[in-house]
C-alpha positions in Angstrom: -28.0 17.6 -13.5 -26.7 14.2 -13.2 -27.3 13.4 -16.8 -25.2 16.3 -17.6 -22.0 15.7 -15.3 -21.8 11.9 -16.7 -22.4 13.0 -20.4 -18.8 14.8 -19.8 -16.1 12.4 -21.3 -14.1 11.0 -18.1 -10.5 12.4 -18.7 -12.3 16.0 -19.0 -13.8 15.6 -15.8 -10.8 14.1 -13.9 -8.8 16.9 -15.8 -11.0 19.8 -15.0 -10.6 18.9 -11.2 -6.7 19.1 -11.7 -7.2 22.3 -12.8 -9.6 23.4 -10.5 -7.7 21.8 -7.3 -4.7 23.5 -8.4 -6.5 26.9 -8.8 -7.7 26.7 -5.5 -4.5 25.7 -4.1 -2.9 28.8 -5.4 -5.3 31.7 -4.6 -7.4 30.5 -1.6 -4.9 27.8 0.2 -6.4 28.5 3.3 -9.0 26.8 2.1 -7.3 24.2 -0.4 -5.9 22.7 2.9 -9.5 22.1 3.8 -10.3 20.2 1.2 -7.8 17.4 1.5 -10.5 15.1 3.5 -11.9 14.8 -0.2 -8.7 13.3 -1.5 -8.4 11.1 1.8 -11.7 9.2 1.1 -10.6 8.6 -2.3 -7.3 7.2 -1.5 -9.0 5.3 1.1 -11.4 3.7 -1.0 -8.6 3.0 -3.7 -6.7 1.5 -0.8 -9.9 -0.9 -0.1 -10.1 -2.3 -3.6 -6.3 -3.2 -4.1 -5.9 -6.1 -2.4 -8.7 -8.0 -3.5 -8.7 -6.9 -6.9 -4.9 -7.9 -7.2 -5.8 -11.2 -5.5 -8.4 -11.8 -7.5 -7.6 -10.5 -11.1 -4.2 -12.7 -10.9 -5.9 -15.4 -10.0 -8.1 -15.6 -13.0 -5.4 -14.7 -15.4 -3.3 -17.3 -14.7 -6.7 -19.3 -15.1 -7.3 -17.7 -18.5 -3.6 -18.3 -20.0 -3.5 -20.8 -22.1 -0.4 -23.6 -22.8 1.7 -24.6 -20.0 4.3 -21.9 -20.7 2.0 -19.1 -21.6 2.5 -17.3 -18.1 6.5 -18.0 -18.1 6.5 -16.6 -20.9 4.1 -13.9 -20.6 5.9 -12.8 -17.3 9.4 -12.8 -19.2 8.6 -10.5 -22.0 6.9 -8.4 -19.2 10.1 -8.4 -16.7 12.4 -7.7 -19.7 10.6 -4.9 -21.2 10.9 -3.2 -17.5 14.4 -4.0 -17.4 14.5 -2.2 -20.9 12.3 0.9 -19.9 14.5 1.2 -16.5 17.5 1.4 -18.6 16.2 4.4 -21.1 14.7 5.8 -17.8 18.3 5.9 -16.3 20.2 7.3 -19.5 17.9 9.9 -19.8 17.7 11.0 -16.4 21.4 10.9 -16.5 21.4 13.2 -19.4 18.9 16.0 -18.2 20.5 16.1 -14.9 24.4 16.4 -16.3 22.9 19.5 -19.0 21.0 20.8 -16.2 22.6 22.6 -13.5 20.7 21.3 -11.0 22.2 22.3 -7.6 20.1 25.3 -6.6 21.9 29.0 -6.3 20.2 29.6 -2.6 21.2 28.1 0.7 19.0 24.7 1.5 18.5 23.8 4.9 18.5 20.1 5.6 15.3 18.3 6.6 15.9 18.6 11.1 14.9 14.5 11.6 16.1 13.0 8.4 17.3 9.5 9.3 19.3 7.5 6.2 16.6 4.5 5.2 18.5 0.9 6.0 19.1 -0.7 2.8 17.6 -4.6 3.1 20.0 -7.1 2.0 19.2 -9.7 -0.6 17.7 -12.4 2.0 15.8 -10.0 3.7 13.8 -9.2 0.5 13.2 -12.6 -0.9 11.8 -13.5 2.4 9.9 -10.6 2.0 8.3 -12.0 -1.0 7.1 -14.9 0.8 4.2 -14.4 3.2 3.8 -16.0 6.3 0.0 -15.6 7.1 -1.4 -14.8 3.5 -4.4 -13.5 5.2 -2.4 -11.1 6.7 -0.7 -10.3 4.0 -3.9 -9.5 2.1 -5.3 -8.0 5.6 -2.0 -5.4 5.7 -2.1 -4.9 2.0 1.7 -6.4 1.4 1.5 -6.2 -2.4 4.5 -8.2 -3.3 3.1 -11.2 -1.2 -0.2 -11.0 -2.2 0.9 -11.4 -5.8 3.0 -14.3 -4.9 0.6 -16.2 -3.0 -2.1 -15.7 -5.8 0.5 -17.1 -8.7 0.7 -20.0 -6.6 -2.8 -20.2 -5.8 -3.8 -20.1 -9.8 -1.1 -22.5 -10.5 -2.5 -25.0 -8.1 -5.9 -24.5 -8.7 -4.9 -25.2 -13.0 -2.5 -28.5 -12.1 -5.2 -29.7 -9.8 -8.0 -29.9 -12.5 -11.5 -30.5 -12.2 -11.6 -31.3 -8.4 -10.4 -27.2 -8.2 -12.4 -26.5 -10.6 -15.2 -24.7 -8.6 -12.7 -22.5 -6.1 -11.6 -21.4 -9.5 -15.0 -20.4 -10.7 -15.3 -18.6 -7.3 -12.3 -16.3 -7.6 -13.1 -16.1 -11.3 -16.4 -14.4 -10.5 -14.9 -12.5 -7.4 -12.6 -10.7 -9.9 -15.8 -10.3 -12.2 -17.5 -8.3 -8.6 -14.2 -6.5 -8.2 -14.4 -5.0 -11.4 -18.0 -3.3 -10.6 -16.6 -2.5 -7.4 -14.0 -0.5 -9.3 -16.2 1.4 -11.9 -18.2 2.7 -8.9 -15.6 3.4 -6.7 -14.2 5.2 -9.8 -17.0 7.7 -10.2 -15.4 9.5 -7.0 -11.9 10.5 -8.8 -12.8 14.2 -9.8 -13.7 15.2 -6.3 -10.2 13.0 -5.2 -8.4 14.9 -7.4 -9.7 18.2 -6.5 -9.1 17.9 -3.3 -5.6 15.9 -3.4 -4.2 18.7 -6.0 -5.8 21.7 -3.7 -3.8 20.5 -0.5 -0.5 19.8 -2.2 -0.5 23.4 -3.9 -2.0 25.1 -0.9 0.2 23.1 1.8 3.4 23.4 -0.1 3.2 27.0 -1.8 5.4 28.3 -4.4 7.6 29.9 -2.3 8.6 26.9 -0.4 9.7 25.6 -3.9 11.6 27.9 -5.5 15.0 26.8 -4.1 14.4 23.5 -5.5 13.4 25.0 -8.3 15.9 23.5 -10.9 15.8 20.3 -9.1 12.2 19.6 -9.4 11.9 21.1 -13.1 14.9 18.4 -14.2 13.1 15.5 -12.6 9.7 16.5 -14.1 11.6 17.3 -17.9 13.1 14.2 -17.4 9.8 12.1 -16.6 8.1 14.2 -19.6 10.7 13.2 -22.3 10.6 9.5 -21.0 6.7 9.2 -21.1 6.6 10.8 -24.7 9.8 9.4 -26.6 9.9 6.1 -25.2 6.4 4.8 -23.9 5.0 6.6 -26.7 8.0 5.2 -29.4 6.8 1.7 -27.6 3.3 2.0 -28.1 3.5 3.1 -31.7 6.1 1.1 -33.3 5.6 -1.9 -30.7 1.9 -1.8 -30.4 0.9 -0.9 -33.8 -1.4 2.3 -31.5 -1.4 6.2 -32.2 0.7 7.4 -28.5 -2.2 10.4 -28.9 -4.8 8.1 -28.7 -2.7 6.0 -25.8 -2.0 9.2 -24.1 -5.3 10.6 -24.6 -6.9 7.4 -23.0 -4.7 6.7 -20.3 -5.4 10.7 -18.8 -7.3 9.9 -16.2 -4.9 7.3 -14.8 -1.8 9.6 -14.8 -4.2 12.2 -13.2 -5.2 9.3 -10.5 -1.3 8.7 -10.2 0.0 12.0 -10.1 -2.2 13.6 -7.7 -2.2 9.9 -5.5 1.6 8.9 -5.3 0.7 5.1 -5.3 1.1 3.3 -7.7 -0.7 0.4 -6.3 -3.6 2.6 -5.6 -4.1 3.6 -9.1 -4.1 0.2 -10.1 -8.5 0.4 -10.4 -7.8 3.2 -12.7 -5.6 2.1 -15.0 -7.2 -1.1 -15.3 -10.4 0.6 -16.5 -8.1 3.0 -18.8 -6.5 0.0 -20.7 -9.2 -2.6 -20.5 -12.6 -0.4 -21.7 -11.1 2.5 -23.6 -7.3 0.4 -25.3 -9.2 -2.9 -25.3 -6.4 -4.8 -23.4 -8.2 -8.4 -22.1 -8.9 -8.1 -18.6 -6.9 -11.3 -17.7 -3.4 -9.8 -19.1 -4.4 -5.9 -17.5 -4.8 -8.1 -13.9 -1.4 -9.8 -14.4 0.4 -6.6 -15.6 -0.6 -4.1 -13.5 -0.2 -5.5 -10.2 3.4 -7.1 -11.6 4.7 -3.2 -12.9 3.7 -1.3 -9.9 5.6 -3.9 -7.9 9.0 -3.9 -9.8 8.6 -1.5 -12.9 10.1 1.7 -11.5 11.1 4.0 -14.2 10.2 6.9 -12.4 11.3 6.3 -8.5 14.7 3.6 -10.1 15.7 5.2 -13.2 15.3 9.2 -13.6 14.8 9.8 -9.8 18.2 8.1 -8.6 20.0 9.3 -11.6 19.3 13.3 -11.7 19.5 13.3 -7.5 23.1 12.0 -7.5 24.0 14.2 -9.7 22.2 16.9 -7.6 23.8 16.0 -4.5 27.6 15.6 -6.2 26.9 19.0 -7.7 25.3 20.4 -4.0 28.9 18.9 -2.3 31.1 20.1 -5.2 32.0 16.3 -5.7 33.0 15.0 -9.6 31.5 12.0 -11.3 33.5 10.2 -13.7 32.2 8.2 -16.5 32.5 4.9 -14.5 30.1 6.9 -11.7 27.5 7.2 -14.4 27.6 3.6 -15.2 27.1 2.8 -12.0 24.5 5.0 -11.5 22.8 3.4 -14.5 23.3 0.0 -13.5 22.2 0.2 -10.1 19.5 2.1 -10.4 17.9 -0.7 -12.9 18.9 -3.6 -10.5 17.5 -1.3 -7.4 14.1 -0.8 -9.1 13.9 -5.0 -8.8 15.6 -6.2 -6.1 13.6 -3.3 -3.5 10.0 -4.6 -4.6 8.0 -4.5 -2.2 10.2 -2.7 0.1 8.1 0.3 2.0 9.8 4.0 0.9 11.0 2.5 -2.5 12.6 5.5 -4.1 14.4 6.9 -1.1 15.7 3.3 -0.7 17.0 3.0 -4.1 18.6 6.5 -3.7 20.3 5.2 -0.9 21.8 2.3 -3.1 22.7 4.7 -5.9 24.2 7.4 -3.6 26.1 4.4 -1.3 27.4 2.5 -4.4 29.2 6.0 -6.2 30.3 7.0 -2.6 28.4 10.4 -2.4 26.8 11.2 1.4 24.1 9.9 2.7 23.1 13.4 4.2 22.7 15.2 0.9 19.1 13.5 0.7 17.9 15.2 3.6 17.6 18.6 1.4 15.6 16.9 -0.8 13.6 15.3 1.0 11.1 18.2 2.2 9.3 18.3 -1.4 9.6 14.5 -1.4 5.7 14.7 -2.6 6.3 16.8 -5.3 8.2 14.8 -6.6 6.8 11.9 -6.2 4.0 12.9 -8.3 5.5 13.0 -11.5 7.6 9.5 -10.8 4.3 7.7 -9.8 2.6 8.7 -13.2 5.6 7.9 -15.3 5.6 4.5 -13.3 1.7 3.7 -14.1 1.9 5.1 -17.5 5.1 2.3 -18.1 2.6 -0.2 -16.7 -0.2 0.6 -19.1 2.5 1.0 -21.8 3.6 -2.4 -21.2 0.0 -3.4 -21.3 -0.4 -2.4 -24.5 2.4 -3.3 -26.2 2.3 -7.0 -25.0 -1.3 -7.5 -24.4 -2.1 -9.2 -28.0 1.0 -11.3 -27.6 -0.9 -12.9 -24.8 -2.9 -16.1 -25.3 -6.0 -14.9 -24.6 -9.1 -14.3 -26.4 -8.9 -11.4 -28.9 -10.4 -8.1 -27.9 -12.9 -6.5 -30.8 -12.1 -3.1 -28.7 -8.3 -3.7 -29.3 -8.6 -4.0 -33.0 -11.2 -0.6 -33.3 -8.0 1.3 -31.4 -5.7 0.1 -33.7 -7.4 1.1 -36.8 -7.9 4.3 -35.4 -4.6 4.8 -36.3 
């Protein structure tokens, strides 16, 4: 029986547990709920493997580079395409949510205990960046510092020389044991899915949606259009790949993202998706991954921000000029940056967007009850821009060619 279950291609058996989950969650939710101490245990078990593997797959790609400038300019071409992405992201949810009547026709009532989140100023998140106990920083799981102190750590370890050279062989085979950890721990996502997908639909209900129902359908339009037009446009004219085959690959890790909401914790997935199956060299995949779900935010920065200010100017009968819209654009990209790291990202940039255009603070609270649901589709638009990314800039990368890349590309 075992035989039979792993002879069925991954994505099919990730994707029939979507299905399933969500079948569930619709006709029995009573017992959908239930089942959410499946998708617990997989999150948890995700959340065990993130900060070692981040640790320890920066590490050894900084190791792996090669040429003094090879991870400055690695890391640029990675920031910039981000910045790029953010930018489409924010157009296009600007232009779904202004064709879109998006303020719902039915009376909302306002989340009871909403509290506006406190936008950190500029000091307050570079010295956020910096940890202060890295052991506790890879202890807590504080992503933005653990990728920090392992840049530095890799740096030092390459300008040292031979003296480092065994610590580096260390954490070189430490990412090596991560890896395995990460294929096995991977063998668990159908039953997380299943049960993650069966307690949103069953806790949530349909009927609890319907007032949000434009709302929600704009955002997840929006997030459709950008994964398709531009990460697919990206990977086929950037990347040289067929986006069916990209798309097709990468199922498993939107399916992790979507029914997880982190981005961090899908991490193990993706990195399997773009290093076995789109031949991406493991060293890049460790350097990317961890560096987009930090600060590439197309989903939560770009369409989220953009088609809930419209909502909320539309829900309060307040006009937006063209100069709003720029705004909008603008900050949302800079926001996506400059709140890495920053616990609650999306309804912290939101708070940016909606404070910078002068619309109220209050009007998130009626979106913020199907928070989740939306989150969903901006965490797998986020991980699919990471693997995009990957993708696209992976064979620029000094690194040793991948025989696997090149079989993907003629596939085309």
């Amino acid at each position: 029986m075992l035989q039979a279950w792993f002879a069925i291609p991954f994505w099919k058996r990730v994707l029939g547990a979507f299905i399933l989950g969500a079948g569930i969650g619709v006709l029995l939710p009573e017992v959908a709920v239930q089942l959410k101490p499946l998708g617990d245990l997989f999150i948890q078990a995700l959340k065990m493997l993130v900060a070692p593997l981040i640790f320890c797959a920066i590490v050894n790609a900084i190791l792996q580079l090669q040429g003094e400038q090879g991870l400055g300019t690695i890391g640029a071409k990675t920031v910039g395409l981000f910045l790029l992405t953010a930018v489409l992201a924010s157009l296009i949810g600007l232009g779904v949510g202004s064709l879109l009547d998006v303020a719902p026709t039915r009376d909302l009532t306002a989340v009871a205990d909403y509290t506006p989140k406190q936008v950190p100023g500029p000091v307050d998140v570079f010295l956020n960046m910096i940890p202060a106990n890295p052991f506790a920083a890879l202890s807590e799981g504080k992503i933005l510092q653990i990728v920090v102190f392992a840049v530095l750590v890799g740096i030092a370890i390459r300008k040292v020389g031979e003296a480092a050279q065994p610590l580096g062989n260390v954490l070189q085979a430490g990412a090596q044991v991560m890896y395995r950890i990460t294929k096995m721990v991977l063998e668990l996502t159908p039953f997380g899915v299943l049960g993650l997908m069966a307690w949103v639909v069953g806790h949530y209900g349909l009927a609890s949606l319907a007032p949000l129902a434009a709302f929600i359908g704009a955002i997840y339009l929006a997030c459709l259009l950008h994964i398709v037009f531009v990460y697919g446009s990206l990977v086929r004219f950037a990347g040289g790949m067929s986006p069916l085959f990209f798309f097709k690959s990468v199922l498993s890790a939107q399916l992790v993202a979507f029914t997880t909401c982190s981005s961090f914790g899908t991490i193990p997935a993706a990195h399997q998706a773009i290093t076995e199956r789109l031949g991406v060299k493991k060293s890049y995949a460790g350097f990317v991954l961890p560096l987009g779900a930090t600060i590439n935010m197309d989903g939560c920065g770009g369409i989220y921000p953009a088609i809930a200010a419209i909502f909320i100017a539309q829900l309060y009968g307040i006009p937006l000029e063209w100069m709003d819209y720029l705004l909008i654009t603008a900050t949302a990209t800079l926001a996506s940056v400059g709140t890495a790291g920053v616990p609650g990202t999306a309804m912290v940039m939101l708070t940016v967007t909606l404070n910078v255009v002068g619309l109220p603070l209050e009007g998130i609270a009626f979106i913020a009850a199907i928070d989740r649901v939306i989150d969903m589709a901006r965490t797998a638009t986020n991980v699919t821009g990471d693997m995009a990314v990957a993708v696209v800039l992976g064979r620029d990368a000094e690194l040793e060619p991948s025989s696997t890349a090149e079989v993907a590309r003629e596939s085309t």
